[in-house]
N, C-alpha and C positions, 0 to 999 in steps of 0.2 A: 468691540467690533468683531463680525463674524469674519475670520480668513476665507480667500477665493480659494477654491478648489480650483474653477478656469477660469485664466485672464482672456478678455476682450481687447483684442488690436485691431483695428481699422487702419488697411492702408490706402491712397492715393488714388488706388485703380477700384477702389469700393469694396474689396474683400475683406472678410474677418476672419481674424486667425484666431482661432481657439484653443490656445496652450492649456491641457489638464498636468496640472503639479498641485497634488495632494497634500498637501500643509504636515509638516511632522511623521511623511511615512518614507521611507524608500520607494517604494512602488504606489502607483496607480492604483487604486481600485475604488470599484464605484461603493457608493458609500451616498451619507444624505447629501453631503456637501456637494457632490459632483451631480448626482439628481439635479438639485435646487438649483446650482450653474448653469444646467445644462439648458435647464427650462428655460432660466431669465434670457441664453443665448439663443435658444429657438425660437420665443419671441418676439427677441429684435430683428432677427432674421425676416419675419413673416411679417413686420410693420415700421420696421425701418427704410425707407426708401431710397436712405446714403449704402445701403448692402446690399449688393450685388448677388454675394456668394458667400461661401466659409468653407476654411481648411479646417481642418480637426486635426491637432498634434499633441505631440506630449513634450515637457521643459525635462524628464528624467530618463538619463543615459538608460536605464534597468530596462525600459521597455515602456511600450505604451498603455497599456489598460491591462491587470493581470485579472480582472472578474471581479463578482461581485465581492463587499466584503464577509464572506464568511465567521467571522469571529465574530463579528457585530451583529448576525442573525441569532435569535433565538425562533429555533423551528420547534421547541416542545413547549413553550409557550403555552399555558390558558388560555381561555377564550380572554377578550377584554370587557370593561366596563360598558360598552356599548352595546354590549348583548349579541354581537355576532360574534359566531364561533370562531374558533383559530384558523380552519381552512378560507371561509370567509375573509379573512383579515389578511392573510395572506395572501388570496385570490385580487384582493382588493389593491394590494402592494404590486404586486405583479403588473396587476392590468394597468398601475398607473404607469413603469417604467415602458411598456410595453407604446401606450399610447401617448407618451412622450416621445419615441422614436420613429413612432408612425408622424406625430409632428415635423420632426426632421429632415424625414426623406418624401413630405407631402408637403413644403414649406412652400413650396413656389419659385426656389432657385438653387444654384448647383451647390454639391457640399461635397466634399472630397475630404478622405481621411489621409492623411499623411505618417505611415508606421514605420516608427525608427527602432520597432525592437519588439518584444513581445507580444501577443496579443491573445490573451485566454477567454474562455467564458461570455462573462458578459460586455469583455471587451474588444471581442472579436466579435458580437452583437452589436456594439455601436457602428465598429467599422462597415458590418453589414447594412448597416442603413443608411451610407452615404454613396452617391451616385458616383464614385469613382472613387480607386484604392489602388494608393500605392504603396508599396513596400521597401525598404531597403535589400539591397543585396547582398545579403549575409546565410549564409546557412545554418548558424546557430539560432537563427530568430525561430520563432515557433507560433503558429496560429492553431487554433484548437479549439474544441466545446469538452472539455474535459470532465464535464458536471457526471456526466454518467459514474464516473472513478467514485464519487463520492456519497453516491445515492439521490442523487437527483436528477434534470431534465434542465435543457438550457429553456427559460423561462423568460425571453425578452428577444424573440422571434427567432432563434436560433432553429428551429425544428422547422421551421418554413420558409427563413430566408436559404438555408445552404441549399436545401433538394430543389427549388428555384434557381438558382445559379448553377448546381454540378449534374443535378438529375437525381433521382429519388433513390437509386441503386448507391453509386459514390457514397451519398448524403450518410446512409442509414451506417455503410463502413464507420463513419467518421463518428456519429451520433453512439449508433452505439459499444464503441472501442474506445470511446475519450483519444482516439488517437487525436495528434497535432501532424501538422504539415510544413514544411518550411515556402520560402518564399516562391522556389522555383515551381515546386509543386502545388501552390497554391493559382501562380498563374496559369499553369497548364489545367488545371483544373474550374478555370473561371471563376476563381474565388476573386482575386485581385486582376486590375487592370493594366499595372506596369509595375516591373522590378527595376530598378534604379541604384548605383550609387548610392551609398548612404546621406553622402554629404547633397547631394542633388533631390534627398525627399522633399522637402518642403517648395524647394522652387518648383520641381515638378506636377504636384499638386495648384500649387497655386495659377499656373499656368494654363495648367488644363481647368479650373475655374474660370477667366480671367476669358481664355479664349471660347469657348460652354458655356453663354451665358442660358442657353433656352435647353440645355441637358439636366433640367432638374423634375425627370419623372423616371420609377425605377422600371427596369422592365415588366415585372407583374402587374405593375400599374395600366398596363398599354393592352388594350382593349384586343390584340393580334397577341395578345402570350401564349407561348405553350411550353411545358415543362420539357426540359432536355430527357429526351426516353420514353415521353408521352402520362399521362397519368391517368385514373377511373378505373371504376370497378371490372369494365368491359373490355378495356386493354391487357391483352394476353401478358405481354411483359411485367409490366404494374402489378398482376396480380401472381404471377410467376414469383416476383424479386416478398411479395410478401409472404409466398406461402414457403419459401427457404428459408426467409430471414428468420420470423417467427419460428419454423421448427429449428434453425443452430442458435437463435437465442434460448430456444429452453432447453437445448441439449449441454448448451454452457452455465446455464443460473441453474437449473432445474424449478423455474421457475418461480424462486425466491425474491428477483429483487422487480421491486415493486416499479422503479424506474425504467427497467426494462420495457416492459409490455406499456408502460404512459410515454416511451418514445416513439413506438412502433405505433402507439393509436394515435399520437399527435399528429403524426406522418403521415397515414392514410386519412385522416379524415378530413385535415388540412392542407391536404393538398389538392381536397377535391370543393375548397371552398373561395371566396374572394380574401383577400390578405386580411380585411381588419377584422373579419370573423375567423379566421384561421388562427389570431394572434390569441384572440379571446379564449379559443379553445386549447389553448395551449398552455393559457396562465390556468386555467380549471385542470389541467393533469399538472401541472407543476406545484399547484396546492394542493389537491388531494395528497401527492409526493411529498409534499417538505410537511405538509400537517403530522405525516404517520409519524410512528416514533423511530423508523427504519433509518428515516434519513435524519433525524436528528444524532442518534447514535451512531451512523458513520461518517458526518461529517466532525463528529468530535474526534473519536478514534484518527477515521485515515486522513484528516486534513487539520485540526488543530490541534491534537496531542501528536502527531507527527511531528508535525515543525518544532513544537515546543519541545520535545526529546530531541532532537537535530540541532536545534539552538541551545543545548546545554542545560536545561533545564534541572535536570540532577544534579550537576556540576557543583562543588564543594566551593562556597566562595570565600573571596579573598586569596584561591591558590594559583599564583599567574601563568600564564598560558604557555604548554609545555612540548609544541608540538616533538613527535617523531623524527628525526633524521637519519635514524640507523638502524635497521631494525634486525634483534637476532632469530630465526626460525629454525624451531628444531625439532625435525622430521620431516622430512621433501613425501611424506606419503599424500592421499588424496587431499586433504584437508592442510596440511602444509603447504603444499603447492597452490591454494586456490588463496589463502594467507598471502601467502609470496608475492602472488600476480596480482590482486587488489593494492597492495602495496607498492609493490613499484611503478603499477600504474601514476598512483595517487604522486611517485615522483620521490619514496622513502629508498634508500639505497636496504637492501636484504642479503642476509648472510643466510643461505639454506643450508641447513649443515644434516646430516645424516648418517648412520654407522660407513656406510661402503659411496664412495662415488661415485658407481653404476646408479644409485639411490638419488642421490643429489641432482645429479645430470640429468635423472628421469625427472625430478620435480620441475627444474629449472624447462623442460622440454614442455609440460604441461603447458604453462605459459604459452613457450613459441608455437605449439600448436593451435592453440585458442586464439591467439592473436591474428593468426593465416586465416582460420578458419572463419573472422571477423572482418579478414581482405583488409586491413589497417596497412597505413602507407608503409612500406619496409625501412625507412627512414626512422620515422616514429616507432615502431616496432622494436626495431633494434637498441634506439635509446634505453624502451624499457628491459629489455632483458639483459642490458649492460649492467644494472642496476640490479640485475640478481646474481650474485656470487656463490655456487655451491661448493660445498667442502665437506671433508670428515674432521676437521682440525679444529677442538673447542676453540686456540688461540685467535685465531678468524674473528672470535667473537668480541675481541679487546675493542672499545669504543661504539656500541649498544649503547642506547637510552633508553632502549624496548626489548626486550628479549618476551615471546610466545610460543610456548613450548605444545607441539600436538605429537606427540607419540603414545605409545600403547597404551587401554585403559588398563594399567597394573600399577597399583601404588609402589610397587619397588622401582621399577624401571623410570619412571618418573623423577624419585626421591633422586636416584644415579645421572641422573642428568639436569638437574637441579642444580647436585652438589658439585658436577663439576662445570657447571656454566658459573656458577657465583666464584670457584676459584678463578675467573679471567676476569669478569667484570664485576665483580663485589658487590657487594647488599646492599648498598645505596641505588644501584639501575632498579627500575621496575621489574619484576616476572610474571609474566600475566602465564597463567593455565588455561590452553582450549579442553579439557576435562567437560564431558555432558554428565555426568556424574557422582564421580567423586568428591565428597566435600572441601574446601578449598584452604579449609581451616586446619587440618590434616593433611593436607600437602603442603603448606606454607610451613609445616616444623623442617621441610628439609632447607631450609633458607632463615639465616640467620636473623633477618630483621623482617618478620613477617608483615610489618604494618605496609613494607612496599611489595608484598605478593597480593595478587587477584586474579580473579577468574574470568578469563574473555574465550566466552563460547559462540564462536562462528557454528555455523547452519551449512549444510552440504546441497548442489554446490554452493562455496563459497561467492563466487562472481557475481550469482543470479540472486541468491538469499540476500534480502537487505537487512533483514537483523540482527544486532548484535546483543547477547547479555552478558552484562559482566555482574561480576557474583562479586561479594565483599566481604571476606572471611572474619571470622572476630575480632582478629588483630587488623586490619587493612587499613589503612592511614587515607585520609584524603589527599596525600600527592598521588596517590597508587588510583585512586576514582578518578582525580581529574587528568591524568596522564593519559590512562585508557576510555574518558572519553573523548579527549582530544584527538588522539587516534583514530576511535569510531568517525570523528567527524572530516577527520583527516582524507579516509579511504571512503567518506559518504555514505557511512551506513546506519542503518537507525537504532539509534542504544536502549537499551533499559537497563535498569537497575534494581538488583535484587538483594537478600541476603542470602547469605550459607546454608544448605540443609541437604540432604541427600535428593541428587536429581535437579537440585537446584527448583526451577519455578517452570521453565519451560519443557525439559526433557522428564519432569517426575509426573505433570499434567497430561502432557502428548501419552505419554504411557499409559494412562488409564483410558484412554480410547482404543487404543491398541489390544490393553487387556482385555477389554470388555467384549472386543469382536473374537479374543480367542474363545473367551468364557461363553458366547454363544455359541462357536461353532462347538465346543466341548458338551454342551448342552442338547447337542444335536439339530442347530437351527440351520436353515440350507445356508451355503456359502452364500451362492448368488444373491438371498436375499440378504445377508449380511453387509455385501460389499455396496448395491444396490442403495441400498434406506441409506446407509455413510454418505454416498453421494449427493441421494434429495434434498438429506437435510443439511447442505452445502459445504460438507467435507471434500477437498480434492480428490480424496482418492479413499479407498475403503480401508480398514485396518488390516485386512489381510493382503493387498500389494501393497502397504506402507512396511509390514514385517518382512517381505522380499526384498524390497528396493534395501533396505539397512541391513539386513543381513541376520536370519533369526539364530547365527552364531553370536554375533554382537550380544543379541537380548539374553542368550544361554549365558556369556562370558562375562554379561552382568549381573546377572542373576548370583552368580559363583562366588561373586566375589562381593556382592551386596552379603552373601550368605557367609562368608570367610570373618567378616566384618563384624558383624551383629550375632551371632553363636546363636543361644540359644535366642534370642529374643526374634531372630527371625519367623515372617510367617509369609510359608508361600502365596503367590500372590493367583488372581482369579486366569485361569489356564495353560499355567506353567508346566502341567502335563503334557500340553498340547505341543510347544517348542520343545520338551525331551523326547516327545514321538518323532517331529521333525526333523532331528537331528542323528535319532536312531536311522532314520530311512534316507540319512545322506543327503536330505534337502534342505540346502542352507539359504535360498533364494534365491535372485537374479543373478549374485557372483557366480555361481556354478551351472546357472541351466535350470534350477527343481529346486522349487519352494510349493506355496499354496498355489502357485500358479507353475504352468508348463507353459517353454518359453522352443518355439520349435527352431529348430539349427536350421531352417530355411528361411527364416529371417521372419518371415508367419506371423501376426498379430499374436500376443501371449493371450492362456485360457486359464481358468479354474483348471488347476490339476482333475482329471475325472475320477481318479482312486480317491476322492479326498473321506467318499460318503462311506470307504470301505474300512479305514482305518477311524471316522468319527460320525458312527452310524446315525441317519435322521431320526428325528424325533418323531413318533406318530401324529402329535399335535403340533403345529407350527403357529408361533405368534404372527400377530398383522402388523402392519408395519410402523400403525405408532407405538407399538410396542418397543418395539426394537429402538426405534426412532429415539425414545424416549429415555434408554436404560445407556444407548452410548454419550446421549446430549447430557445428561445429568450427572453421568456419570465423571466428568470434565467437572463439570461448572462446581461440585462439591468437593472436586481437589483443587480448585482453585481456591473457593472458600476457605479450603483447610490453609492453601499457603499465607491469604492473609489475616488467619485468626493466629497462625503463630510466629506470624514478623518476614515472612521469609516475600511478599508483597510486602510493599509501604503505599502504594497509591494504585487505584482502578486503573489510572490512566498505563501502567507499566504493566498492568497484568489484563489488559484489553491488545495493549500493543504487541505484547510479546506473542498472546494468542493466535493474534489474525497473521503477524507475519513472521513468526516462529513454526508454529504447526500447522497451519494453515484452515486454525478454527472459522467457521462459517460467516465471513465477513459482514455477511448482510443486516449481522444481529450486533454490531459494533463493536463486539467480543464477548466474553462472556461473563463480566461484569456488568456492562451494558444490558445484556441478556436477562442477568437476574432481577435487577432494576426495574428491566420493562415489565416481566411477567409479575413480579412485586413479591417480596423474598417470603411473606405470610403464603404465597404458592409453592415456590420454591423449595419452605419446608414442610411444608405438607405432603409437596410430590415426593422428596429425598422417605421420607421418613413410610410413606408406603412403599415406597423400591425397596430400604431396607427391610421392610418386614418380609419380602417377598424373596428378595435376591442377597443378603446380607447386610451385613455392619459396614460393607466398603460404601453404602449408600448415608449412612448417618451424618447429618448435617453437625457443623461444629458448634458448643455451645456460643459463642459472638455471632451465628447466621440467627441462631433463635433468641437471640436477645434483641438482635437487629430487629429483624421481624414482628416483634410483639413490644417493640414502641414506633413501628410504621417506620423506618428508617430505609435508606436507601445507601448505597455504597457513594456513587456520587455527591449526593447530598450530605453526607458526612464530609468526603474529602473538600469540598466547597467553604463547610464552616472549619474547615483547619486549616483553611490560609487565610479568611479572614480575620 
């Protein structure tokens, strides 16, 4: 016998309560089961004559509907046996949920949703097609069309019922921001019709059903509507709010993601239509959308290989759960201090320890300034910086279960602070290295029982970055992985896992984009078009203000000491002449004022230094811009390859995630494992292998890309059949 998704109650007064509880999930989400329900219940609705009305609620504390279910869609999908395409099929899924809701709130009597808690996606779609919504009054609750985050368009009237309810301006914020709304803001905004008591949702709902019997038509339905703000191509406003939105959506995508522009046309064209043809046109942008392979690759990436890294999925098992309660930090500098305050957030007591107390005090103050500057209640504020102890005193450090050490990148300095942290708390604590370089297998000799050292490399700032990687040195024991992922999950942030090798997987990849923009500007390519093509092709920022913001001291001070390391076998890497000119000319980047960019002392927007073309003259001939486009994108995706043809990746899913929220590789393509996948890796080495003939050997694909390749293989597709 199939389980109910949602029970039917009929009570007394003739209303039906419609409890959705999921069978075997935590959460809500629409799925077949809750389809199939939902129909048998709209049915009754519309031919039952003992029903008056129906409430819509949910039996799970978590929240009410958190959208559709994602893990259960395959949007790359083949065409199927029926001989209509995959868009089509999809098109076809779409229009059915779509006109199942149009049933709903076309049914012939009142229906009220009663929200005890969350309401995402497509379940803030249901709620939008019932004639009255009430919310509990809670500020943690959240309502939202969040689809946009993940490469999609809300697809079951969300793009026509909000801009009806708020006005087509509000609407597009929401639509296209994935922002969420809390309760209060969703009433002030005519999303909902009462905030309520929690305990008081469902009666309230019910009541207003109960007294409403003849309130069961929605307002667009009523032949007097007009959209809040006015709508049509002839309305000044209307066509005002389009021709901004569109230009700051491509000034933000640069025009990459393909959900973008199918929100924006779902919007104007459907608002200028009657609702069941508006609905229709929305499920045709929302197929074309989920057909591409755009949004198949970042709902895997940013929405199911997220959670499943978040829920431990690396996690060594049988090692039981180890949380944090005392954590030691040593060094209160910038990275220490953003360490600090994510942790004692999270509610970990922190010892910031640092050479001088001035040093200390400064980290510990990073915190209370961030926290003012976030307006947090001074109450709760203060708890957490109670919870941050700094000191110069290793002893401070007696009773640690975490000790994460970020001080200087010098392998001695390191060693000395190692050696005298283990004489307080001994080999048995964990020590994790924030190190972006150094390999950890070679810092772990200064600790006597290296299987419990490992590498946890937070991302600057720390607060903002949600990524974390921990590196796993030769010797690293699985108490030392599951400790520091429990951690990660402890402070909320999103783990991967890697092995050992110099640069690790994240800082050694981010680097060859970085390289690649200096090796053009050495080349003599214009900056602007440098920084420019980085950005189209949905880099945040260009390699040349990525070498300011970090400081092209750092990339010199690694350089030194990569070269101290490896003697002769060293080989300079593609424009390391360029950061020893920079450094000649006393420009170290944003820390001091002068990098590749001038940063005016009147606070001034920063420029392209203008001396730049006198110290790295232009080239007569300048490439176009797929050129360029092409030699920094590739250049990535072939050190990526390289990390997982020699172990240092173990799964796409860690080296797509690390990508997108590590360096801030181009989301749109899922990462760039996704990436290669798509373009299909017999491209992939065909393109590597003309770059190298053209630009060097740093472009040569590894032999595993060309064996991949020439038996049709895919990176995905491989890691598939290795859990099976």
């Amino acid at each position: 016998m199939t389980e109910q998704a949602i029970r039917q109650d009929l009570d007394a007064d003739g209303i039906l309560t419609l409890t959705i509880d999921c069978p075997g999930l935590s959460m809500n989400v629409i799925n077949e089961a809750v389809t199939r329900d939902l129909a048998a219940a709209v049915e009754r609705l519309k031919t039952d004559p003992a029903v008056k009305g129906a409430v819509l609620a949910s039996a799970k504390s978590s929240g009410f509907v958190a959208g559709a279910d994602l893990k259960g869609m395959n949007f790359s999908a083949a065409a199927g046996g029926d001989g209509k395409s995959r868009e089509a099929q999809i098109y076809d899924a779409v229009c059915g949920l779509n006109l199942l809701l149009r049933s709903l709130e076309t049914c012939g009597k009142p229906v009220a949703a009663a929200v005890n808690g969350l309401a995402l996606g497509g379940g803030l779609e249901i709620v939008l097609a019932c004639h009255y919504r009430v919310v509990a009054d809670n500020p943690k609750i959240t309502l939202g069309l969040p689809e946009v985050l993940v490469g999609l368009l809300p697809g079951a009237g969300g793009t026509q019922r909000l801009p009806r309810l708020m006005g087509v301006q509000p609407a597009l914020m929401f639509l296209l921001q994935g922002k969420n709304m809390s309760p209060q803001e969703a009433l002030g905004l005519g999303v909902v019709q009462a905030v309520v008591p929690a305990g008081e949702v469902l009666e309230t709902a019910r009541a207003w059903v109960k007294a409403n019997p003849g309130k069961h038509v929605q307002p667009w339905d009523e032949k007097t509507f007009r959209f809040p703000g006015g709508v049509g191509h002839m309305n000044p406003a209307f066509a005002q709010t389009f021709m901004g939105a569109t230009a700051m959506a491509h000034r933000q995508t640069m025009g990459n993601m393909n959900q973008i522009k199918a929100i924006l046309s779902a919007v104007y064209e459907g608002s200028q239509l009657p609702m069941d043809r508006a609905t229709r046109l929305e499920a045709k942008y929302f197929a074309k959308v989920a057909a591409d392979p755009q949004a198949g690759n970042m709902i895997r990436t940013l929405f199911v290989s997220k959670q499943a890294a978040e829920k431990g999925a690396r996690r060594p098992q049988g090692v039981p759960a180890s949380p944090t309660k005392k954590l030691g930090m040593l060094g209160a500098g910038l990275m220490g201090a953003g360490i600090a305050m994510v942790s004692a957030q999270a509610g970990i007591e922190v010892v910031l320890l640092d050479t001088s107390m001035e040093a200390a005090e400064k980290g510990k103050a990073y915190t209370a300034d961030r926290l003012k500057k976030k307006r947090m209640d001074e109450t709760k504020a203060a708890a957490i910086l109670d919870r941050i102890k700094p000191t110069t005193d290793y002893a401070d450090l007696a009773g640690c279960d975490l000790i994460i050490e970020a001080v200087f990148e010098s392998r001695e300095i390191k060693a000395d602070v190692t050696k005298k942290t283990e004489a307080v708390v001994g080999a048995d604590t964990i020590f994790g290295s924030n190190t972006s370089t150094l390999p950890i297998t070679g810092l772990a000799e200064a600790w006597t029982k290296p299987d419990n050292f490992i590498g946890i490399h937070f991302f600057s700032p720390v607060e903002k970055m949600p990524l974390v990687e921990i590196i796993v040195g030769k010797k690293t024991g699985p108490q030392a992985i599951a400790k520091a992922l429990d951690y990660v999950a402890q402070i909320r942030k999103t783990p991967i896992v890697v092995n050992d090798s110099r640069g690790f997987y994240t800082s050694r990849c981010f680097g060859t984009f970085v390289q690649e923009g200096l090796a053009l500007l050495e080349e003599g390519v214009a900056p602007a078009a440098i920084e420019n093509v980085a950005r189209q092709m949905g880099m945040p920022v260009g390699p040349l203000a990525v070498n300011d913001e970090v400081g092209l001291d750092l990339g010199y001070k690694v350089a030194q000491q990569t070269k101290k390391d490896l003697g002769d076998a060293y080989k300079p890497g593609p424009g390391e002449k360029v950061i020893e000119t920079m450094m000649d000319l006393g420009r170290y980047g944003r820390k001091n004022g002068k990098g590749f960019y001038a940063y005016p002392q009147d606070g001034s927007q920063k420029h392209l230094w203008p001396e730049l073309s006198a110290h790295f003259p232009l080239a007569t001939n300048q490439p176009d811009p797929a050129a360029l486009k092409e030699r920094l994108l590739y250049r990535q995706l072939v050190e990526c390859a390289r990390c997982f043809a020699e172990g240092v990746l173990e799964t796409p899913q860690d080296g797509d995630l690390g990508a997108i929220f590590g360096w801030g590789f181009a989301p749109h393509t899922g990462g760039p494992f996704s990436a290669m996948d798509t373009a299909g890796l017999a491209h992939v080495v065909e393109t590597l292998d003309r770059l190298a003939s053209g630009h060097g050997e740093r472009f040569l694909p590894p032999q595993m890309l060309r064996d991949m390749a020439a038996r049709g293989e895919t990176f995905y597709g491989n890691a598939a059949r290795k859990v099976a």
